[in-house]
Structures are given as structure tokens and as C-alpha cells.
VMD Tcl script that draws the C-alpha trace (Angstrom):
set ca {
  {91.70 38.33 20.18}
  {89.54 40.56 17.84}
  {88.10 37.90 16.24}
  {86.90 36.72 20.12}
  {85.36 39.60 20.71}
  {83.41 39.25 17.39}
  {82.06 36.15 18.10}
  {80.98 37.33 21.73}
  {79.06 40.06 20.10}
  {77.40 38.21 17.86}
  {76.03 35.99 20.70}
  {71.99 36.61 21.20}
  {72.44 37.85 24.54}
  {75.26 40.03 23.99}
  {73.20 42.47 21.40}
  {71.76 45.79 22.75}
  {67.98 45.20 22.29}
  {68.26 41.35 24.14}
  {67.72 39.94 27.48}
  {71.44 39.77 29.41}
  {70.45 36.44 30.53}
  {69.39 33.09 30.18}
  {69.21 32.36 33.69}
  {65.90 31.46 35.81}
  {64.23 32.05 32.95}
  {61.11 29.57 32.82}
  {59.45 31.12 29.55}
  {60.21 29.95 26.20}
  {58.38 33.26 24.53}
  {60.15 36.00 23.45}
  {58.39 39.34 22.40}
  {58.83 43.25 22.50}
  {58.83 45.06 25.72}
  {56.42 47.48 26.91}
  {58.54 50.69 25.50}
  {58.92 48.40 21.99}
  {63.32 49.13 22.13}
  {63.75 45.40 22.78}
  {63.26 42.27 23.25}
  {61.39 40.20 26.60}
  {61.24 36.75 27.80}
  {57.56 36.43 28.78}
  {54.26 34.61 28.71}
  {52.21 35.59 26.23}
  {48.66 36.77 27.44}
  {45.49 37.41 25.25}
  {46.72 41.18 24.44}
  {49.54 39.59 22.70}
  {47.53 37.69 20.61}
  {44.89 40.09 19.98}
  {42.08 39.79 22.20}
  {41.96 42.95 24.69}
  {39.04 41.54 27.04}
  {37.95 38.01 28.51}
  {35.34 39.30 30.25}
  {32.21 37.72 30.01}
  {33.34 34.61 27.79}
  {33.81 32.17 30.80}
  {33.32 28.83 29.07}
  {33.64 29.69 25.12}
  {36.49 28.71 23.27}
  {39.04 30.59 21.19}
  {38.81 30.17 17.81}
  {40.32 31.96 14.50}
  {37.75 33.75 12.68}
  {36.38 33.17 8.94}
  {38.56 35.83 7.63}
  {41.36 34.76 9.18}
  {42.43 38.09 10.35}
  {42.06 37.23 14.41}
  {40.93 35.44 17.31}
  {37.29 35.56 18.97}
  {35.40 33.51 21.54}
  {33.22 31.27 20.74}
  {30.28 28.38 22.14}
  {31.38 25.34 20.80}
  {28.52 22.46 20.30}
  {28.12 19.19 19.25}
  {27.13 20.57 15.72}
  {30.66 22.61 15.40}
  {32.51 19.58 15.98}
  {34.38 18.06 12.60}
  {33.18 14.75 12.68}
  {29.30 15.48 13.67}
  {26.70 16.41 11.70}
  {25.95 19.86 10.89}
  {22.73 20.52 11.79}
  {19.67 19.10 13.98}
  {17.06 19.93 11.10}
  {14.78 17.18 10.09}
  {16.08 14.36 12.20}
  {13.98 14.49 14.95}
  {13.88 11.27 16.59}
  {16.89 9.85 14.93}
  {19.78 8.45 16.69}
  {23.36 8.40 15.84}
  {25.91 5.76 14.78}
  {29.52 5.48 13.44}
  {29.77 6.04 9.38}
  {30.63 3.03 7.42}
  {34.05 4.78 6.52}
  {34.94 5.38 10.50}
  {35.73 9.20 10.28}
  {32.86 10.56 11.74}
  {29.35 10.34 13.27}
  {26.01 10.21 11.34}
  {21.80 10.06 12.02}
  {20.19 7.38 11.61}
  {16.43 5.87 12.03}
  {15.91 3.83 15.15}
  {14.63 -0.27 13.80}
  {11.15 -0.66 13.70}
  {9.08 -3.98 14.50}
  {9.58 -4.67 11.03}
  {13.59 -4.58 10.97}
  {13.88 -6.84 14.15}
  {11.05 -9.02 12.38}
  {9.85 -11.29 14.79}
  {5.58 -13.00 14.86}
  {4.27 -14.60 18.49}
  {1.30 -16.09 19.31}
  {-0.02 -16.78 23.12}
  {-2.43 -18.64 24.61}
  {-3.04 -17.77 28.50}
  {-6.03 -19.84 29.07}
  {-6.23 -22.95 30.26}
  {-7.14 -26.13 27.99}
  {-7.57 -29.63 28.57}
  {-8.06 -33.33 27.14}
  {-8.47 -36.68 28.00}
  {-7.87 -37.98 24.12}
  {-4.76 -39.93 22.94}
  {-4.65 -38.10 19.73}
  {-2.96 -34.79 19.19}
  {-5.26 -31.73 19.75}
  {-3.77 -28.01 18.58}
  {-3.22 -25.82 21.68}
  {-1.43 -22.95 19.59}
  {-1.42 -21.91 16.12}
  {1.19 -19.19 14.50}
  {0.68 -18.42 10.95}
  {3.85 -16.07 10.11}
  {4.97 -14.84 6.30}
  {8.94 -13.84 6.65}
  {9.55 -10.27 4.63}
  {12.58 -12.25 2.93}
  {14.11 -16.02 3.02}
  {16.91 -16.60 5.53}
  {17.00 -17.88 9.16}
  {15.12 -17.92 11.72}
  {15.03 -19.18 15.44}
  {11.99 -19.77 17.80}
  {10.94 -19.98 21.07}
  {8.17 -21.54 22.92}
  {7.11 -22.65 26.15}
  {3.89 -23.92 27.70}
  {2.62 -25.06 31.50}
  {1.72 -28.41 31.89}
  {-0.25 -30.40 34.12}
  {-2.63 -33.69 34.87}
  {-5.27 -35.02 36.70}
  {-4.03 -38.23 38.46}
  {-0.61 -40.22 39.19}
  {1.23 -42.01 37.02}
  {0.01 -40.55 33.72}
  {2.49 -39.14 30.95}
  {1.51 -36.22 29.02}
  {2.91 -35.79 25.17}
  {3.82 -32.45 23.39}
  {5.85 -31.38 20.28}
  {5.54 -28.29 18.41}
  {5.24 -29.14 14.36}
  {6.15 -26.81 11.31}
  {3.54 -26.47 8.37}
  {1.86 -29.72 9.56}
  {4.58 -31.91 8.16}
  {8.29 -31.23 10.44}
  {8.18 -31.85 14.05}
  {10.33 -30.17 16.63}
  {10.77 -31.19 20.42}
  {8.06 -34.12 20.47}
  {7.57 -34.90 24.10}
  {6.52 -36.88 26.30}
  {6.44 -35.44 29.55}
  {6.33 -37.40 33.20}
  {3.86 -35.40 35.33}
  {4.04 -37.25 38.90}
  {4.70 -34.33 40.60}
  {2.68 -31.97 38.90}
  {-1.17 -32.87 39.82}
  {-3.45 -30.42 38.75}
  {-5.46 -30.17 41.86}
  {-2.62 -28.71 43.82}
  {-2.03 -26.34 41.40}
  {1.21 -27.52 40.09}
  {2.57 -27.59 36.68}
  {5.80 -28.89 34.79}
  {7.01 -26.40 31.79}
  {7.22 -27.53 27.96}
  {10.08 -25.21 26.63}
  {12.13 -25.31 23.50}
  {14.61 -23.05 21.01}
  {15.12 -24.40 17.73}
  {16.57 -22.78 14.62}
  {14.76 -22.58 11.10}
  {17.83 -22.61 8.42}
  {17.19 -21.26 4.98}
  {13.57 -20.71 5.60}
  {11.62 -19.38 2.35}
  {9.62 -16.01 2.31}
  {6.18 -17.29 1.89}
  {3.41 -18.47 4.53}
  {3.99 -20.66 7.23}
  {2.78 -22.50 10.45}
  {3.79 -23.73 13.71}
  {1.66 -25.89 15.88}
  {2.04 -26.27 19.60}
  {-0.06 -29.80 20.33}
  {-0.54 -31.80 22.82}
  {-2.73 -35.09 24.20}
  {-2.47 -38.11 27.12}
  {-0.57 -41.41 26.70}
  {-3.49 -42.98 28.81}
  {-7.23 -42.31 27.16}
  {-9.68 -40.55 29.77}
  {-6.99 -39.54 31.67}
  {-7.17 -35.72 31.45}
  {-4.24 -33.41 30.53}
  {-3.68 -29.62 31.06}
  {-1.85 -26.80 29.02}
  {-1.85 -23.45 29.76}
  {0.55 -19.82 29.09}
  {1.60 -21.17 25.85}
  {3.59 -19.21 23.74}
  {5.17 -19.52 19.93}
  {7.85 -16.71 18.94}
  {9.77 -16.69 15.74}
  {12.87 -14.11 15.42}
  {14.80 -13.51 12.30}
  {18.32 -13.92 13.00}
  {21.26 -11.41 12.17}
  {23.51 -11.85 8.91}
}
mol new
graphics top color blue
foreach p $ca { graphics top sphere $p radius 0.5 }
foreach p [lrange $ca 0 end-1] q [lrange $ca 1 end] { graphics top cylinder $p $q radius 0.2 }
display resetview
């Protein structure tokens, strides 16, 4: 029997400076009472932990200070974060990506014309001919910054002046390669009522070397003295991505 009552007052509850119960008890903090003889369960509040007033830190986070000796407030920004840069100095204009590594956030420069790389030409006027030899419409001379490929785009209205003619196109590389030679069927599309047929194209340019180039856009009739019309032509060339 003694050694019963031994064990009972060795229970946590049972000692004289303890709570009596367990019961309805929805806290899991324990800490010294208000006349510091015993022990409380009890929230803990920002007294307990140091900080005697909230007042006017609505919105500010708390945060252990550089001596590590207590808690403060604090405005948190985007510069205090861990995985952010530190400061805004000297990247004006900059934008922000992932790091190669993928543990944090970095500046970078926005591309330029020059890192999309891409030449155009455009011809918005009209031009005509009633010859059944090629005549140049459009003329891109481009010099790619380094070899690799490249894809391009062009387009053109077409048009002609009677029934039953047949219009050719084709758009040629340094004079010597042809791409999308043509020939077009224009019954519907009689100049006089305004009405044209489109020329369009994509083609890619594999392996293409880092010095001067040209593309032609030509065009001419299948019938001589029968004229043809081209108009809104346009020649774009667009590095492609690795």
C-alpha cells in the first residue's frame, strides 16, 4: 500500500505546484501562473514570449532579432525573402527567372532584337508584268550572328488581268536553291474587281552558315502579255531555338 501511494504522488498532477486536472483542458502549453508558485495550462500570448505591445505593427511579421536575444516586428519584402535577391540596386529594367541550380530566383536582362535574331523585308506596293521570265519582287540580304537553323516565312497577294491565265512564283535562296515554286490558278482573282489569291510559305534553313545571304521572292505569267500582279510581300527569317 505505501508503495501505491508513492507512485500516486509522483504522478504530474498529484504534485503541489501542478494543475489537479487534465480535464477540458484544450491547451497543450504549460507555464507559471500569475503569482509564479506554480504551474498553468494556458495559451501563450506575446508577453510570454517577450513582446509587451502589438500596437501599431498590424501587418509586420515576427521575427528573431540579429542578436538573438528576442523577438521584434518586422516588414517583410520581396528582398528579405531567402531565395530572392538582395537588393534592387543596379538592375533596373531587369526581369527575373529561376537559377540554373533551382533554389532560388535571380535578375536577368530582357532579349534584345539581337537574341531573338530574326531579318524581314516588305514590299507593300503594288508591281506588275506581262513577261514569261522571272522578275524579283523582293530581295532580303540577311548575315546570321552564328551558323545553325533557321526558318522563314513569306507571303505575297496575287492577282491578274484576264481569265484563264496562271501566274508563277517561288521564293529562291542565294540565286541557286528554290523553295515553294508556284504556279498559281488565278480564275477567281481578276484584278479589276479587286481580288487577289495569297502566295504563302514556311520553310526551314538546316545548318545554315554565318556569312551573307539572299532570298528572292519572284514572280512572272505562264502566258506572255498577259499581265500579272504582286503586292504586300513579305520575307522573314527567324533563328530557331537549340
Amino acid at each position: 500500500m505505501a508503495d501505491f501511494f508513492k507512485q500516486v504522488e509522483q504522478l504530474f498532477l498529484y504534485l503541489d505546484d501542478t494543475p489537479n486536472t487534465y480535464s477540458g483542458i484544450d491547451y497543450i502549453f504549460l507555464k507559471v501562473n500569475e503569482t509564479k508558485d506554480g504551474l498553468i495550462f494556458g495559451p501563450v500570448d506575446f508577453v510570454d514570449i517577450g513582446i509587451t505591445s502589438v500596437s501599431g505593427h498590424g501587418g509586420q511579421y515576427v521575427y528573431l532579432n540579429e542578436e538573438e536575444d528576442k523577438l521584434d516586428f518586422k516588414d517583410i519584402g520581396f528582398l528579405d525573402l531567402l531565395d530572392t535577391p538582395t537588393t534592387y540596386s543596379g538592375n533596373t529594367g531587369k526581369g527575373l527567372r529561376v537559377k540554373s541550380d533551382e533554389t532560388g530566383l535571380e535578375y536577368v536582362d530582357f532579349p534584345t532584337s539581337s537574341d531573338i535574331e530574326s531579318f524581314y523585308a516588305i514590299s507593300e506596293s503594288e508591281s506588275s508584268t506581262t513577261s514569261t521570265d522571272w522578275q524579283e519582287k523582293l530581295k532580303l540580304t540577311f548575315t546570321p550572328f552564328s551558323q545553325g537553323n533557321y526558318v522563314i516565312h513569306f507571303s505575297a497577294d496575287v492577282s491578274h488581268e484576264s481569265a484563264g491565265v496562271i501566274m508563277k512564283a517561288r521564293l529562291q535562296l542565294d540565286d541557286t536553291y528554290t523553295y515553294r515554286e508556284r504556279q498559281i490558278e488565278l480564275y477567281n482573282y481578276k484584278h479589276s474587281d479587286g481580288a487577289y489569291n495569297q502566295y504563302t510559305g514556311m520553310y526551314i534553313l538546316e545548318d545554315l552558315s554565318a556569312e551573307e545571304h539572299t532570298l528572292d521572292m519572284d514572280y512572272c505569267s505562264n502566258k506572255k502579255n498577259k499581265a500579272m500582279y504582286i503586292k504586300s510581300a513579305h520575307i522573314l527569317v527567324q533563328r530557331m531555338s537549340n
